[in-house]
N, C-alpha and C positions, 0 to 999 in steps of 0.2 A: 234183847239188846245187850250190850257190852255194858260190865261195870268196872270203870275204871279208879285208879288209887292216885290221888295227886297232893304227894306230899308234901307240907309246907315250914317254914320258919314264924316263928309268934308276928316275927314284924320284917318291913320292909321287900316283902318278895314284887317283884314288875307286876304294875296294873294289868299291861297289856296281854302277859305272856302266863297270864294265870286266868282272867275273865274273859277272853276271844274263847282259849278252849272251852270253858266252861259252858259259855251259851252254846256253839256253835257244836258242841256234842249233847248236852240237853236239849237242844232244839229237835235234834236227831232220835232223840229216847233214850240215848244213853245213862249209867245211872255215874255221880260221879262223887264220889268219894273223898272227902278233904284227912289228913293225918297231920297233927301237930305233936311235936314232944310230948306235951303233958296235959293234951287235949283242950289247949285255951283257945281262944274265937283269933284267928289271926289275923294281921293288918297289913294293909299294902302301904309301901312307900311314898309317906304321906307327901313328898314333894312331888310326884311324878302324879298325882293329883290335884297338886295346884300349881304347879310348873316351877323347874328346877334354877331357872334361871332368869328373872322379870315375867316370870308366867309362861316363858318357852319351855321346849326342851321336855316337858311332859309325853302324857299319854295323849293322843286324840280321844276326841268328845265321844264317838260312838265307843271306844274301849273303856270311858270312865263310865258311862252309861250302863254300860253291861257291868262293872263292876258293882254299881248301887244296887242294881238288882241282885246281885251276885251275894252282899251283905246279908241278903233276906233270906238269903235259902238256907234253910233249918239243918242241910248237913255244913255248909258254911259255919254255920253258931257253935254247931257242938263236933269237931272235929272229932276224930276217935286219935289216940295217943299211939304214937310210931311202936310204944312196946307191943301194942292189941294188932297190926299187920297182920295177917296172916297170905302169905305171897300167892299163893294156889286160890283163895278168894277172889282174885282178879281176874281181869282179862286183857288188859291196861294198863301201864302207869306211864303215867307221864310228868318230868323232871323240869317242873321252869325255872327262870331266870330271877335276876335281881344285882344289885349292885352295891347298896350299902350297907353297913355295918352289920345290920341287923341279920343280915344272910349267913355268916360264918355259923349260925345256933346250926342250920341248915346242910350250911358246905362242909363241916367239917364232922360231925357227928358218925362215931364209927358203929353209934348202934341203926343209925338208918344207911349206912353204908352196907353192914349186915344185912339189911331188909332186902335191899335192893339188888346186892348178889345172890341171894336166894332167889327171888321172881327174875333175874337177869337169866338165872339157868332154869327156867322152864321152857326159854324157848317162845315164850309170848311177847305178842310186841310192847315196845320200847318207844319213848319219843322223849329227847332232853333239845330245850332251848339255851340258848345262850348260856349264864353261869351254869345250869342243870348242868349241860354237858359237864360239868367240875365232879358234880357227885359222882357219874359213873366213870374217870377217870381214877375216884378212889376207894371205887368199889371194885375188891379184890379177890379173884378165882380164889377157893379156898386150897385146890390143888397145884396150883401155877405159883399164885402169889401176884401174877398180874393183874393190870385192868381189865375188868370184863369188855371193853370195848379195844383191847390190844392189838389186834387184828382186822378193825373196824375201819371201812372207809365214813368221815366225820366231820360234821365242822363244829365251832362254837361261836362264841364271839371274838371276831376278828381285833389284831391286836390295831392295825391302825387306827378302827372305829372307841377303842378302848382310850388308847392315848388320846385322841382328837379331841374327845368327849373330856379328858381329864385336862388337859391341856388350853380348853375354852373358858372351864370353870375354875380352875385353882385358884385363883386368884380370890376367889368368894365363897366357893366352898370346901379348899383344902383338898384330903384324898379322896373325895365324896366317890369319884368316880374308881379309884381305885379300891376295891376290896382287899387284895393280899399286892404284896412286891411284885409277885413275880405275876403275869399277864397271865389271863386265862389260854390265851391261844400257845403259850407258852408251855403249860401244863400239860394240856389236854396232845400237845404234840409230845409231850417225854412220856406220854402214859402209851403211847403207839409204838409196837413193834417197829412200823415202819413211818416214819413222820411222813410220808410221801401221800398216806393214805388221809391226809388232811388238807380240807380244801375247802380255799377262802370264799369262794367266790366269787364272784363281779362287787365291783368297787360301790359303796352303799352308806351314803352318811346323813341324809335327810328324807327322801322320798321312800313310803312307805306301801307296801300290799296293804291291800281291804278287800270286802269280802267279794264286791266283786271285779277286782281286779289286780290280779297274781302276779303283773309282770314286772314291777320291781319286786318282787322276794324269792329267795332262795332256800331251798331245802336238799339236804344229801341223805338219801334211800340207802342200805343195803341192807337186804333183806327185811326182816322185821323192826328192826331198828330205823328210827326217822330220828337227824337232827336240824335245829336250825342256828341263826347266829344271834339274831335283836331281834326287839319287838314288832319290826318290819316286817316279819315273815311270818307271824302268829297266826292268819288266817289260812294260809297255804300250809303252813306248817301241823293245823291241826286236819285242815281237811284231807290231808294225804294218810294222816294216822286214822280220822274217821274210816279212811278206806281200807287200810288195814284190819280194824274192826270189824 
């Protein structure tokens, strides 16, 4: 079976969009691989575990479920440190999402930027959710100087579903929903040769994919690369990359 590398931030990365994989490719045999900075036990966004807004607006119950168990698993505790990667060790990686502060350790890091253009050119697959899609917009050909996904038909997370979401909450919790100024979909479209090869979707602001049933979520395929946009598509979004594997 596939061993996958799923690199993380110390704190704050989406409940949804890092435990759905996990179980739903250990289920499978897969083996799965956690990388933090400097190897500390990482934390998920401890609001979107107890709900971001009067208790709403979290993760659902069977995603927070999988994360508890998720806490237990002994490569969970002891992550190995983004310096120790080694890209050819893989079969795998997979880039999730998240949204608050705590992500930029994550989004901006140009030594897992580094990692990730290295395993980007083996040619093995790929799969970024929502912010993920960010890292591989600033992971950069070492010959080009561009994003490894330059050329890439892609989605991420959509900017209307960005503002909506910030727009609901400011009022109580500030930029919570925004990470940087400029919008993810925003980004991820200047890091594209051709912005045309970026595609939102069908319009997606509450109803979410489970595991079994795919037909609210969205995922864009080309070739080895799988991305998705929010935590809605976590389940389709991992089982399309399980089949890649």
């Amino acid at each position: 079976m596939a061993k996958v590398l799923v690199p993380l931030p110390d704190r704050d990365f989406d409940v949804t969009e890092v435990a759905v994989p996990w179980r739903l490719l250990t289920r499978a045999g897969h083996e799965v691989v956690f990388a933090t900075e400097a190897g500390a036990t990482p934390a998920a966004d401890p609001l979107l575990l107890a709900g971001v807004l009067f208790g709403q607006l979290g993760a659902d119950a069977e995603p927070k479920a999988y994360y508890r168990e998720m806490e237990k698993d002994p490569a969970f505790q002891s992550p190995i440190r983004w310096s120790a990667i080694v890209p050819d060790a893989y079969d795998g990686l997979l880039l999730a999402g998240g949204h608050a502060q705590g992500m930029k350790q994550y989004l901006a890091s140009a030594e897992l930027h580094g990692k990730v253009t290295d395993y980007w050119g083996l040619g093995r697959p790929v799969a970024a959710i929502c912010h993920g899609v960010v890292v591989l917009a600033r992971s950069k050909n070492k010959g080009t100087g561009k994003s490894v996904i330059a050329t890439r038909r892609t989605t991420c997370l959509p900017k209307y579903m960005e503002r909506a979401a910030f727009l609901t909450t400011c009022w109580k919790l500030g930029r919570y929903y925004r990470t940087y100024p400029t919008y993810v979909e925003d980004e991820v479209k200047a890091a594209l040769e051709d912005p045309a090869r970026f595609e939102r979707g069908p319009m997606a602001l509450m109803k979410r994919g489970t595991d079994a049933n795919d037909s609210a979520a969205f995922v864009v395929e080309d070739g080895r690369y799988i991305s998705a946009r929010w935590p809605g598509d976590a389940y389709l979004f991992t089982k399309r990359f399980a089949a890649l594997l």
